[in-house]
C-alpha positions in Angstrom: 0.9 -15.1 -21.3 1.3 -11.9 -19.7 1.9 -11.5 -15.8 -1.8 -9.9 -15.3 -4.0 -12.1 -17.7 -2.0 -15.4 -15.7 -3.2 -13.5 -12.5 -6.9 -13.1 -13.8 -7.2 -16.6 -14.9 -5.6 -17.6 -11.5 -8.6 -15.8 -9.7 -11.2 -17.1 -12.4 -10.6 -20.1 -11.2 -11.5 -19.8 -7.9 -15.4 -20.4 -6.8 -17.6 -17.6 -8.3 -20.8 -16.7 -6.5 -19.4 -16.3 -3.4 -20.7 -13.9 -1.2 -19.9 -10.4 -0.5 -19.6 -7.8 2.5 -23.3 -5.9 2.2 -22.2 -2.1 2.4 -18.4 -2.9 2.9 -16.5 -0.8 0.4 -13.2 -0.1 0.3 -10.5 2.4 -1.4 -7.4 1.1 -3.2 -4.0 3.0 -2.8 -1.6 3.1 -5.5 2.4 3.3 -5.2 4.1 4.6 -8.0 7.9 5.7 -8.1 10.0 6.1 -11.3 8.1 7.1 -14.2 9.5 6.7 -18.2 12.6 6.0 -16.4 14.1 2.4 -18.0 17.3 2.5 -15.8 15.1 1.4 -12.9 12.5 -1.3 -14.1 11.4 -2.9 -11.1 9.9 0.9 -9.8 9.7 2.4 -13.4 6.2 3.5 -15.1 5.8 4.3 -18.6 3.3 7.9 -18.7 1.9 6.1 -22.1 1.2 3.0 -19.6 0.0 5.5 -17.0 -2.4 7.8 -18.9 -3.7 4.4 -19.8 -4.6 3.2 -16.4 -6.1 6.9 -15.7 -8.0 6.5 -18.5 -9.5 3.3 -17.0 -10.7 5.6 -13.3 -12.1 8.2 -15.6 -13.9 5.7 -17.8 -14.8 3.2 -14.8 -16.7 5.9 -12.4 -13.7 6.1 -10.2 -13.4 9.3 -7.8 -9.2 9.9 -7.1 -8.6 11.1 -3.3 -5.6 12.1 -1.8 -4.2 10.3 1.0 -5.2 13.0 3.2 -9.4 12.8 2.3 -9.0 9.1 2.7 -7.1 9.3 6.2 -9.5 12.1 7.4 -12.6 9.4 6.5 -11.6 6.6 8.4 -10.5 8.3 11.3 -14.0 10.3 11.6 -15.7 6.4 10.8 -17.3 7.5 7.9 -17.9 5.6 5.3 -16.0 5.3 2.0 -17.9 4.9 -1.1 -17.1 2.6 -3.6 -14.5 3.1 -6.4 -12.4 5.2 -4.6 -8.3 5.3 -5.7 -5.6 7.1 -4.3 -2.6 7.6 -6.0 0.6 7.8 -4.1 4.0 8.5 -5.2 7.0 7.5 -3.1 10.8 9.2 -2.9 9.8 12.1 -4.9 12.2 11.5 -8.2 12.1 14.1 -10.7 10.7 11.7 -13.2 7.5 12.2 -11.4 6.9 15.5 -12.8 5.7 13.8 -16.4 3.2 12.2 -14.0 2.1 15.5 -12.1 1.0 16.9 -15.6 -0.7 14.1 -16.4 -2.9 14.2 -12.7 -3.6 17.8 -13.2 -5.2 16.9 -16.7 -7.3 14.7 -15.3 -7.4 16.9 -12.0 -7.1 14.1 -9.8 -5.3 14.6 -6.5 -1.9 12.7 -5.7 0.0 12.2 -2.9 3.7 12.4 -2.8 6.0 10.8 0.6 9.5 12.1 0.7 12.2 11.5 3.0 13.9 15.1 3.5 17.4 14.6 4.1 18.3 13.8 0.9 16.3 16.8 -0.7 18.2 19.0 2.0 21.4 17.2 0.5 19.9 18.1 -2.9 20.3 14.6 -4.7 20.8 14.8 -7.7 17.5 12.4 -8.7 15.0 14.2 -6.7 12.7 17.0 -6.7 14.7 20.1 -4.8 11.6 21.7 -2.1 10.8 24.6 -5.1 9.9 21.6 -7.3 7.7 19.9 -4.6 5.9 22.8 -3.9 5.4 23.4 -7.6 3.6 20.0 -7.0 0.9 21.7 -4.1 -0.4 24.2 -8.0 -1.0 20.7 -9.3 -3.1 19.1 -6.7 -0.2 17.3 -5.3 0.3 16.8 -1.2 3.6 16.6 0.5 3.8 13.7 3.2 5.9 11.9 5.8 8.8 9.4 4.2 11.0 9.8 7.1 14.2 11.9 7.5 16.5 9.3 6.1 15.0 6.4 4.1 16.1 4.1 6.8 14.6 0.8 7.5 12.6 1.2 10.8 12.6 -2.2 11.9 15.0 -3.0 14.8 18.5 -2.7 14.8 21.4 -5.2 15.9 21.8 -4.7 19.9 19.0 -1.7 20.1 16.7 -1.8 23.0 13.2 -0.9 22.5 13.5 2.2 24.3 16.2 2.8 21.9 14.6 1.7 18.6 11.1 4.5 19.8 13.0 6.7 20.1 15.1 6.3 16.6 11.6 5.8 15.0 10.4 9.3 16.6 13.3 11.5 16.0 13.0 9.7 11.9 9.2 10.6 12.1 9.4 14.0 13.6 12.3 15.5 11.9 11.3 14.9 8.7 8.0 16.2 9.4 9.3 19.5 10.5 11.2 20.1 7.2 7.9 19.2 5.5 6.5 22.3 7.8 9.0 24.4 7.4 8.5 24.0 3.4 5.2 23.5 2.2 2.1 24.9 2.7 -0.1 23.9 5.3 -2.7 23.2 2.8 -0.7 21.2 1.0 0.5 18.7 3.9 -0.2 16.6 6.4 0.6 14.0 9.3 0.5 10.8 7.1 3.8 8.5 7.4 5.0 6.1 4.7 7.2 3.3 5.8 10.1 3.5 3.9 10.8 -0.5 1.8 7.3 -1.0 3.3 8.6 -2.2 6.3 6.8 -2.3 10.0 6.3 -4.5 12.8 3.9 -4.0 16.2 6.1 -1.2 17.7 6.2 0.8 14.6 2.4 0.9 14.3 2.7 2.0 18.0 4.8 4.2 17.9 3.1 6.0 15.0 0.4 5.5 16.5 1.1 7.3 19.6 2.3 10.2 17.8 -1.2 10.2 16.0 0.6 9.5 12.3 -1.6 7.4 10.4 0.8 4.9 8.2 0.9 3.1 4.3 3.2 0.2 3.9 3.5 -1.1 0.3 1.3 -4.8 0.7 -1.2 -5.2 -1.6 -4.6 -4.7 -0.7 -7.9 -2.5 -0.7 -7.9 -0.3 2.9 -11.2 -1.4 4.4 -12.8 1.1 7.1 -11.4 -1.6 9.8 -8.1 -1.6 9.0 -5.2 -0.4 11.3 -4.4 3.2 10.6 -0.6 2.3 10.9 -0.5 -0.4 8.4 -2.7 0.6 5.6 -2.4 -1.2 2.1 -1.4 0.1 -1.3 -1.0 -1.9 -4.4 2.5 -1.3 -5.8 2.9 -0.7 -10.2 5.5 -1.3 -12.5 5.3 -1.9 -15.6 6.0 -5.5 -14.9 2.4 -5.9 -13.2 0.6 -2.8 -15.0 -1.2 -4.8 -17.9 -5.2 -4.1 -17.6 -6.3 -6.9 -16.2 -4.4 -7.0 -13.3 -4.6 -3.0 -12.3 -8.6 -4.1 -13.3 -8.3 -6.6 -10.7 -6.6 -4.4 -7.9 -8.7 -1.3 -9.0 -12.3 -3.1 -8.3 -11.0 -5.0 -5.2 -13.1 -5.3 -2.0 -12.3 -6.4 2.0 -12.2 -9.2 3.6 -14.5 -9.0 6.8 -12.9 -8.0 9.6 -11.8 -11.9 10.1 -7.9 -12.0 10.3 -5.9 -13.0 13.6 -3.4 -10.2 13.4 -0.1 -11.3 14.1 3.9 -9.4 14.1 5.0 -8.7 10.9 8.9 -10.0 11.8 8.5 -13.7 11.3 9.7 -15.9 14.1 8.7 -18.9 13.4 9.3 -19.9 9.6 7.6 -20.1 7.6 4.8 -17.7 9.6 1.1 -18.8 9.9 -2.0 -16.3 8.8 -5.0 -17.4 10.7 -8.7 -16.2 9.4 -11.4 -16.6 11.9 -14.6 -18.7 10.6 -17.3 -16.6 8.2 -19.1 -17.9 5.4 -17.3 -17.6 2.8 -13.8 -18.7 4.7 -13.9 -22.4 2.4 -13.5 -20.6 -0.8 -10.6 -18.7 0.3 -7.1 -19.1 -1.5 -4.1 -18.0 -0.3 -0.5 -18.0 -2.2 3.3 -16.7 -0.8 4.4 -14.1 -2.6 5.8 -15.8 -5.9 2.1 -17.0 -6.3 2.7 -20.7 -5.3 -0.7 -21.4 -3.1 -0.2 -22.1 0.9 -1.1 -25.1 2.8 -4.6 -25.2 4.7 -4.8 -26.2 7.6 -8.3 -25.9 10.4 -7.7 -25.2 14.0 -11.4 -25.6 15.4 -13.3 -22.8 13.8 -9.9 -20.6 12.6 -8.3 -21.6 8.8 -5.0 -21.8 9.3 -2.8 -21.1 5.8 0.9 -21.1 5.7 4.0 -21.7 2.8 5.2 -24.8 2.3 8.7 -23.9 2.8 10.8 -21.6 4.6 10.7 -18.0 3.4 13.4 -16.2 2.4 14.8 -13.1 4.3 13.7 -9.7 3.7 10.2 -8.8 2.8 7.5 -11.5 1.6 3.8 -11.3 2.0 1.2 -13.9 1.4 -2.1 -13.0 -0.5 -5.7 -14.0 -0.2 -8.3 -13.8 -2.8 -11.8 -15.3 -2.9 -14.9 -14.1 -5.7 -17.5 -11.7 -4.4 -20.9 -12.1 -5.3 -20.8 -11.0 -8.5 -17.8 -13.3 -10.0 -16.5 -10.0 -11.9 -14.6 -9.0 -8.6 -12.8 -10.3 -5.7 -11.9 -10.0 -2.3 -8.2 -9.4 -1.6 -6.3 -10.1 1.6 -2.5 -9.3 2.1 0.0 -10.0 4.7 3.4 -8.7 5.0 5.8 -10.9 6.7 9.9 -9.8 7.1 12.4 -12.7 7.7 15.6 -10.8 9.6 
């Protein structure tokens, strides 16, 4: 059985009639990063695979915004409509430009996150600056991937003071390149951590510099969400069969319910904590391999948590339960990094 049709049944099987978020909409933010480009499989697309899936937003009522539109919503507090995707590319490859004609055929609006030294170093794989701005005629947008690609979680022996700092000058550099090489209309102040990877000060930090921020755990981006740790759904063509990107695509929020916690796991394995609503007893949660967690009630908060240890690096846990209508679900995701 393929990996998406094991994933619907997985969710069929939860409770269905359970009750939804009246008004609560939410978009969903793609991450895409090598396209018809088999050396790479766990980042690689096929364009047959990918017309395919925007065939599926055009047929499906879906309106495509770029980060920018979406970032510029939630930070007015405006509401977002319902069936809203954004499609974000990450690293800038070359093998992106198959995609780029494909999204100006469709005329939907992309967003693509670089990280600019390399392009000043002119790597080989990427996009040079006269190919991303080719990208702006196609209704592509140039953001923030940092100067280096560098992890920004903390360092052996760096203070905090230190670690700010690094995180600014990563931030801030890169996005002065970006200004010095696109066109203002075709740019702006929205930060993609690079590996997805964040913790408390990161958010802060962005946030202070008034960067809003995507990591790459799954998830719809409701209007409540922090603006420093926004969800995309990451594709491959691993996890690109219909009935999973059906699944992410119609998505909705959780209410505003979860106990937010530090990504950086200190106690292992780390516990998510959802505060009581009606709906909170059909909730199901799984780790990241799709095994489910252990429940737990602490008064009036569900507690949910692996079984075992994680393993270092990144891991997440997911949480699912049926909205009203049984066709769709509610999807929660928590990134969790184990130094």
């Amino acid at each position: 059985m393929k990996t998406g049709n094991m994933l619907a049944a997985l969710f069929l099987s939860l409770a269905l009639g359970a009750g939804s978020i009246p008004g609560a909409h939410a978009a969903v933010a793609l991450i895409y990063h090598r396209f018809d480009d088999a050396r790479y499989p766990s980042t690689n697309l096929s364009l047959a695979t990918f017309r395919q899936q925007l065939d599926w937003l055009a047929a499906n009522g879906f309106e495509v915004w770029p980060a920018s539109r979406l970032i510029e919503r939630l930070e007015s507090g405006g509401a977002v409509p319902d069936r809203v995707a954004v499609i974000t590319i990450d690293d800038a490859y070359r093998s992106l430009l198959g995609a780029a004609e494909l999204l100006e055929e469709y005329r939907y609006p992309f967003s693509v996150f670089v990280s600019t030294r390399p392009i000043d170093q002119r790597t080989p794989d990427l996009l040079d600056w006269e190919g991303l701005r080719g990208l702006c005629m196609q209704g592509g947008e140039i953001l923030n991937h940092a100067a280096d690609h560098d992890s920004l979680l903390a360092r052996a022996g760096e203070t905090l003071s230190e670690r700010r700092q690094r995180i600014l000058e990563q931030v801030t550099t890169a996005q002065q390149r970006i200004d010095d090489e696109v066109p203002e209309d075709c740019r702006a102040e929205i930060f993609s951590y690079p590996y997805g990877e964040f913790d408390s000060l990161a958010e802060e930090t962005l946030a202070g510099a008034g960067y809003a921020a995507f990591g790459q755990q799954s998830g719809p981006i409701a209007t409540w969400d922090s603006l420093q740790a926004l969800p995309r759904f990451p594709v491959n063509q691993a996890f690109a069969d219909s009935d999973l990107m059906k699944t992410k695509l119609l998505s909705l929020p959780f209410p505003d319910v979860l106990e937010r916690a530090d990504p950086v796991v200190v106690e292992n394995p780390p516990m998510l904590r959802l505060n009581a609503f009606p709906e909170v007893d059909r909730v199901r949660c799984f780790d990241g391999m799709g095994a489910p967690l252990d429940r737990m009630v602490e008064n009036e908060i569900r507690v949910f948590r692996a079984s075992a240890p994680l393993g270092r690096g990144r891991n997440r846990y997911n949480c699912t339960y049926a909205a009203a209508d049984g066709e769709r679900y509610h999807w929660l995701s928590q990134f969790w990094y184990l130094p």
